[in-house]
N, C-alpha and C positions, 0 to 999 in steps of 0.2 A: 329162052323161056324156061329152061331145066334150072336155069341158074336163079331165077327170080322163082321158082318153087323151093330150090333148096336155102333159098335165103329165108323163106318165111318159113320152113320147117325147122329151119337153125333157129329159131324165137324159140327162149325155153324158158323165158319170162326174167331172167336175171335182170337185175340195175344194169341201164346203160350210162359209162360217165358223162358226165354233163359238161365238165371245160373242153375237154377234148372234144365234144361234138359239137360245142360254140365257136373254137376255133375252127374247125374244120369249115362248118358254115361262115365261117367270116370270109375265108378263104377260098369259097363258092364251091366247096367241093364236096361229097357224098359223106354225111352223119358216121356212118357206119366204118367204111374203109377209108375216106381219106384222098381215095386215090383220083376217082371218077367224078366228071364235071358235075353241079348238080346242074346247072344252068344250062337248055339249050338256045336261051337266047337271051336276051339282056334281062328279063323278069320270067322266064316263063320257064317252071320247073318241068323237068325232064317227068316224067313217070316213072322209070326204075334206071337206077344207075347202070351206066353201060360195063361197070370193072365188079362189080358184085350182084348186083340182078336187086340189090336193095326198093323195094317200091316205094314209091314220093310221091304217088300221086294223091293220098291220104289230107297232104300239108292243106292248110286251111291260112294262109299270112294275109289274106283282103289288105284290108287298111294298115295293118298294124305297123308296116316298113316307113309307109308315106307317112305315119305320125310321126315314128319316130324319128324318122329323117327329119321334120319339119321342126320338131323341138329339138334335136341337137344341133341344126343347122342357124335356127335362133338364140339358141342360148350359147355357140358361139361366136357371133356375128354381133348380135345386140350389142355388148359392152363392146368389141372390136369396134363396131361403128361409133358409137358414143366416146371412147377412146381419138381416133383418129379427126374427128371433127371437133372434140377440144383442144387437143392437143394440135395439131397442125393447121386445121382450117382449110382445107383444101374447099377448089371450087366446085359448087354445086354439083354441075355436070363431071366432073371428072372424081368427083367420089362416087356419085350415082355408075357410074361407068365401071369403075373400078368395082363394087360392091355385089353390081349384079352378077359381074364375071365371076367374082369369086360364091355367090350364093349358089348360082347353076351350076359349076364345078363341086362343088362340095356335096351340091346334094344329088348330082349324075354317080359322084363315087361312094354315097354311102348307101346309096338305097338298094343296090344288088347285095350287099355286103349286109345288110341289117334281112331283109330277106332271106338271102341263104343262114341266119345267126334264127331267127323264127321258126324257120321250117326245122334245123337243127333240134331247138329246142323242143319242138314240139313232138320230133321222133325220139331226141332223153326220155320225157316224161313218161311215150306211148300215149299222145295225145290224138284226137281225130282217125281212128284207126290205125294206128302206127305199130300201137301193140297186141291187135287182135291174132288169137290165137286162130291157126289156118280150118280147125274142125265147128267154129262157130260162125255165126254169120253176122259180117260186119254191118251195125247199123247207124253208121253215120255217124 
């Protein structure tokens, strides 16, 4: 707990970089240091990192993972589909087969990854409370 109070006292309002904490959430791990999981379960953010005491539980990501996973997972699947049934003509069921396999794979592995890449940005910005200073009262 001492550690998640001197974490918000360390806010002294400077720019935080923004690649480094997109990477960092791509890579599920704490905006801030880097070090500490954000994730403690497959979607479901931690409250304050266990390596910096950083608090997460501000992040606001609803929908916006599942969009985005659903338009990158169509925009590259669509012409991959439309490619592979001109081009080869495989059969019905074994494209269907083959397509779904790879659509649930794609999008079990980007949606924690585009999540933690949200919650990231949204602690850059100081969005949803991320950057409230600790002597004011955070209003949502």
């Amino acid at each position: 707990m001492t550690a998640q109070l001197a974490s918000v006292a360390a806010d002294d309002g400077t720019e935080r970089p923004l690649w480094p904490a997109l990477r960092r959430g791509w890579r599920c791990r704490c905006p801030q240091c880097g070090a500490g999981p954000m994730l403690r379960a497959y979607l479901k953010v931690r409250d304050y990192c266990p390596v910096c005491g950083e608090a997460l539980y501000h992040q606001r990501a609803d929908d916006g993972p599942a969009y985005l996973t659903i338009l990158i997972v169509g925009h590259i699947l669509a012409p991959t589909i439309y490619f592979t049934f001109v081009t080869f003509r495989p059969a019905p069921l074994t494209m269907a087969a083959m397509f779904t396999t790879l659509t649930v794979a794609l999008a079990l592995f980007l949606l924690p990854r585009l999540k933690g890449m949200l919650v990231a940005l949204q602690w850059a910005k100081r969005m949803h409370g991320f950057g409230a200073r600790p002597d004011l009262p955070d209003h949502g």
